[in-house]
C-alpha positions in Angstrom: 0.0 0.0 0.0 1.6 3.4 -0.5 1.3 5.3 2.6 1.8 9.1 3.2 3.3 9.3 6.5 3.7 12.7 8.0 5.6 13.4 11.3 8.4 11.4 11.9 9.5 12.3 15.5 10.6 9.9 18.7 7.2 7.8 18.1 6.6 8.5 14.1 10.2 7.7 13.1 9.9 3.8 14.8 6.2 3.5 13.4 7.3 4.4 10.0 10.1 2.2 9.8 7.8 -0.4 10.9 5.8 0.1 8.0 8.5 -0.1 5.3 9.7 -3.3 7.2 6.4 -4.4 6.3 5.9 -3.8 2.9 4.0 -0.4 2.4 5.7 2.3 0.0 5.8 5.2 1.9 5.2 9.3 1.1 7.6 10.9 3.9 7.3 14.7 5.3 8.9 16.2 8.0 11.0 19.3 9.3 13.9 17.3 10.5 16.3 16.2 7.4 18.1 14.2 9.3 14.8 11.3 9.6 14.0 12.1 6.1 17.4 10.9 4.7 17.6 7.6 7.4 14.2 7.0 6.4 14.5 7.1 2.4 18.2 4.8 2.9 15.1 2.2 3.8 12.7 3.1 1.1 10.8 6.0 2.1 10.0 8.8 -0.2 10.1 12.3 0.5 8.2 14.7 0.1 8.1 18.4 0.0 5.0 19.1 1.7 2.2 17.5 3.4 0.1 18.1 0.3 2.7 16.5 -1.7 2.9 13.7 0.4 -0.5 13.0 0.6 -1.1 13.1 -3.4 -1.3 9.6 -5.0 -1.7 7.9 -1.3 -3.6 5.1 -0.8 -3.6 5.9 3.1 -2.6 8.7 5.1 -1.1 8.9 8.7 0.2 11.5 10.7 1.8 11.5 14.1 2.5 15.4 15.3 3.0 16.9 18.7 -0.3 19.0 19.8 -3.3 20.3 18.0 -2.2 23.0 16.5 0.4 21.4 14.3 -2.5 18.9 13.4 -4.3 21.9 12.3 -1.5 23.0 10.3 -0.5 19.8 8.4 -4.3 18.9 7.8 -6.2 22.5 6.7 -3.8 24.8 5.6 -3.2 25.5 1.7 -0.2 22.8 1.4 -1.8 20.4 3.9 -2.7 17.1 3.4 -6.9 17.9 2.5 -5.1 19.9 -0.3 -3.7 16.7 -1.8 -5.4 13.7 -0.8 -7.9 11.9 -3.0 -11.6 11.6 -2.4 -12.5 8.2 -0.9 -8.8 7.4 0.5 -9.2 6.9 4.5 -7.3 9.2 6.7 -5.6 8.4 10.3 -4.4 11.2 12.8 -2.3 9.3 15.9 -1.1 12.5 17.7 -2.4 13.1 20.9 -4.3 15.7 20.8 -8.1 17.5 22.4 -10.8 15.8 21.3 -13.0 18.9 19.6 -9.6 19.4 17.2 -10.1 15.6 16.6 -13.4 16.1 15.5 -13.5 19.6 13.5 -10.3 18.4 11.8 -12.2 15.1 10.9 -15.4 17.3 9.7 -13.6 19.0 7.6 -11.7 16.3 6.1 -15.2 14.9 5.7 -16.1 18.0 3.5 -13.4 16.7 1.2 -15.1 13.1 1.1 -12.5 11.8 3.4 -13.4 9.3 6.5 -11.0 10.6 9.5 -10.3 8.7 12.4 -8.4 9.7 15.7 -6.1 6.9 16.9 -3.8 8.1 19.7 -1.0 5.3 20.9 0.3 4.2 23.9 3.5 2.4 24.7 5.8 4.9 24.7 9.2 4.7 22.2 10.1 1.1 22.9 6.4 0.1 22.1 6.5 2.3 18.6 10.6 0.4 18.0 9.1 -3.1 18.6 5.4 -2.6 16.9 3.9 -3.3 20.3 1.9 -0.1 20.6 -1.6 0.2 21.8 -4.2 1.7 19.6 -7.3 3.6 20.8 -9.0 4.4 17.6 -12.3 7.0 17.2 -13.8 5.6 13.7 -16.7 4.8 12.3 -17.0 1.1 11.8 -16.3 0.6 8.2 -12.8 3.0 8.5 -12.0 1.0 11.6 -12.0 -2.4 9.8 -10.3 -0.5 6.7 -7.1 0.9 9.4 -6.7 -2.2 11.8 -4.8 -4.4 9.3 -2.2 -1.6 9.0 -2.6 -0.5 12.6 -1.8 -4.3 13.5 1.2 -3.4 11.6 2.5 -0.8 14.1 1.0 -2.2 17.3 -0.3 -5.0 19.2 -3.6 -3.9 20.3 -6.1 -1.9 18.4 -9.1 -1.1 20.4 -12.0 0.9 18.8 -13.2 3.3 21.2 -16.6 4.1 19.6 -16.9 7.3 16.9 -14.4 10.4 16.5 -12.5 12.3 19.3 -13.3 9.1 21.3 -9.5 7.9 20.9 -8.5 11.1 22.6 -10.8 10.6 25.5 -8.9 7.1 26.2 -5.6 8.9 25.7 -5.5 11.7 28.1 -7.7 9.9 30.7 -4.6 6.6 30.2 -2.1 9.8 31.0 -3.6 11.6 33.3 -3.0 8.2 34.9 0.0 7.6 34.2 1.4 11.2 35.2 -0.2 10.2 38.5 1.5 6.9 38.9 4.6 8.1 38.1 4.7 10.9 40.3 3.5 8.6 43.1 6.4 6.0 42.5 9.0 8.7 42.7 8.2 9.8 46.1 7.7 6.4 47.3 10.9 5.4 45.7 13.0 8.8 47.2 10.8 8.1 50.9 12.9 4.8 50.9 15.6 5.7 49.3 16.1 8.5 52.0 14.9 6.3 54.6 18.3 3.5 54.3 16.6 0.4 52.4 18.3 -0.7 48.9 16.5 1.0 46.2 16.7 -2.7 44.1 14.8 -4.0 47.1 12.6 -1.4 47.5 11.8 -1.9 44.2 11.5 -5.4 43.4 9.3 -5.4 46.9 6.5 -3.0 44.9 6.8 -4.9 41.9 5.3 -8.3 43.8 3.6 -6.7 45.7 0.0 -4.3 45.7 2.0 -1.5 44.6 2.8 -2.7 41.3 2.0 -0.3 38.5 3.7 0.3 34.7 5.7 2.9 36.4 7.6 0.7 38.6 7.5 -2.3 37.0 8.5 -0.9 33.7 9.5 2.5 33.3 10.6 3.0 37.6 12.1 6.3 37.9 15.7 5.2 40.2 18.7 4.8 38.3 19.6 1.3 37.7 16.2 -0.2 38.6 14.8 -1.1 35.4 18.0 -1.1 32.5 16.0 -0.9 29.8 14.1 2.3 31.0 15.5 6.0 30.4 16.6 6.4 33.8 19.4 4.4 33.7 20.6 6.3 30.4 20.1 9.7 31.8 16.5 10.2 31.4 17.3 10.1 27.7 15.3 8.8 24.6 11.6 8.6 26.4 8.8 10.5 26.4 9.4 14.3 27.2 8.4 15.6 30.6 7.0 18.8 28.4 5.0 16.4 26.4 3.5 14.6 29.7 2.7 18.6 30.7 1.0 18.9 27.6 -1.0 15.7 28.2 -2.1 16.5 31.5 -3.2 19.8 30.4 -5.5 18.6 27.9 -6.9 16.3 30.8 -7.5 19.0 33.1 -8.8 21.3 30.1 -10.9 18.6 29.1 -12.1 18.4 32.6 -12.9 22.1 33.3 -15.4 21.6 30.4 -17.0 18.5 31.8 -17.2 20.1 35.1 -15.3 17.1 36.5 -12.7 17.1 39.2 -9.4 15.7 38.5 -7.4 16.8 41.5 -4.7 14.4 41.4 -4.0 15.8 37.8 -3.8 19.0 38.4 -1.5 18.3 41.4 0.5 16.2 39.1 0.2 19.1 36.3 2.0 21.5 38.5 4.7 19.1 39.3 5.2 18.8 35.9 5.3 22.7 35.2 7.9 23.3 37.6 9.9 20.6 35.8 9.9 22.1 32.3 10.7 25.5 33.9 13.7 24.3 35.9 14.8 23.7 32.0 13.9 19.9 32.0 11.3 19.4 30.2 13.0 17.9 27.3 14.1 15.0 30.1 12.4 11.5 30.0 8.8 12.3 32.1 10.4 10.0 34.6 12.9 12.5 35.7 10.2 14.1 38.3 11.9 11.6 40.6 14.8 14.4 41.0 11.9 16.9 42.3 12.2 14.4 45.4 15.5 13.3 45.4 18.1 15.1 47.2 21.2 17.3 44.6 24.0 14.6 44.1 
């Protein structure tokens, strides 16, 4: 299938590379030259423009940071409705608000284009080995039309019910998992400062009723879990700023449900005083040094 596949950052890069693994000819646009050129040594194509991109596609995906790039690359006069045929089935898997979702869909539908929202979860070892999580807003017919190439890039694909609803599941999973994480760095410094062996400490929340992805997985300590970005410097994850973003669509999202999300918020502000100590381009993870005394 040829594929226009537009945004190619941490999560975009791996999911397009996935794709060309798996057969699809793929349309490539981006802003960084660098993933362009690694991408087109496998394959890829690139393009000079979302529009361009999307001309000639059979399918088109793209993965951007927050709404208003979604905006951008969808509705302006070089975006993708400026290119794409009538008829060929559209996927945004950004994380974005779920009105955006929907007016970007509407429009798109102007164009006789079938939009669906399908944000990810998994984080950027789950996009390297195909093991994402898919929660997709879609009509049934585009739903059964996406999941074979979904399937492609992930390991579950869940419809969530019509457009925008993808989103929901999205910032309610993060607004969870800000949570989590900010509760398993103050339980890991608490020990930590209290004398017991981190490793302990750890593998004792990891049996026990404490056990969350957080610890398990991605646990905030140094040397706890190799494979997670704290033991390589809180490198290579998913941005603290991009966590801050998540949790303020939550609580945004919130406000206009009239629904309390205090944890959130609490966690929100944690999370804004990271990115303006200047390390919000650090793993999300890195909160833990908010508890942990300077070393």
């Amino acid at each position: 299938m040829k594929i226009a596949f537009i945004g190619l950052g941490n999560m975009g890069a791996p999911m397009a590379r996935n794709l060309i693994k798996a057969g699809h000819a793929l349309n490539l646009f981006d802003l960084n030259q660098t993933v362009l050129n690694e991408l087109a040594a496998l394959g890829g194509t690139i393009s000079a423009s979302p529009r361009d991109a999307a001309q000639g596609a059979e399918l088109v995906l793209t993965m951007l940071p927050a709404a208003a790039h979604v905006r951008s690359v969808w509705l302006n006069e070089d975006g993708v409705l400026a290119g794409i045929g009538k008829g060929v089935p559209a996927v945004d898997c950004s994380t974005i608000d779920p009105q955006t979702a929907r007016d970007v869909a509407a429009a798109a539908a102007k164009h006789g284009v079938a939009m669906a929202d399908a944000p990810v979860s998994g984080g950027t070892g789950g996009a390297q080995a195909g093991t994402l999580t898919f929660m997709v807003g879609a009509n049934p017919e585009l739903f059964a039309t996406l999941q074979p190439v979904l399937a492609q890039m992930g390991r579950n694909i869940v419809h969530c019910g019509d457009v925008g609803t993808g989103q929901i599941a999205k910032i309610c999973n993060n607004l969870l998992l800000g949570i989590s994480m900010v509760g398993v760095s103050e339980a890991m410094a608490l020990g930590d400062a209290l004398g017991i062996d981190t490793q302990v400490l750890a593998g004792i929340i990891n049996s026990s009723t404490g056990r969350c992805w957080s610890s398990d997985t991605y646990n905030p300590w140094p040397g706890v879990i190799e494979t997670a970005p704290a033991s390589r410097g809180y490198t290579g994850g998913f941005g603290a700023d991009l966590m801050l973003k998540d949790l303020g669509l939550a609580t945004e999202a919130a406000r206009q449900a009239h629904q309390p999300v205090i944890l959130g918020a609490v966690a929100q502000q944690l999370y804004q005083s990271m990115s303006q100590r200047g390390d919000g381009g650090k793993d999300f993870s890195a909160i833990i040094n908010s508890y942990r005394k300077p070393q």
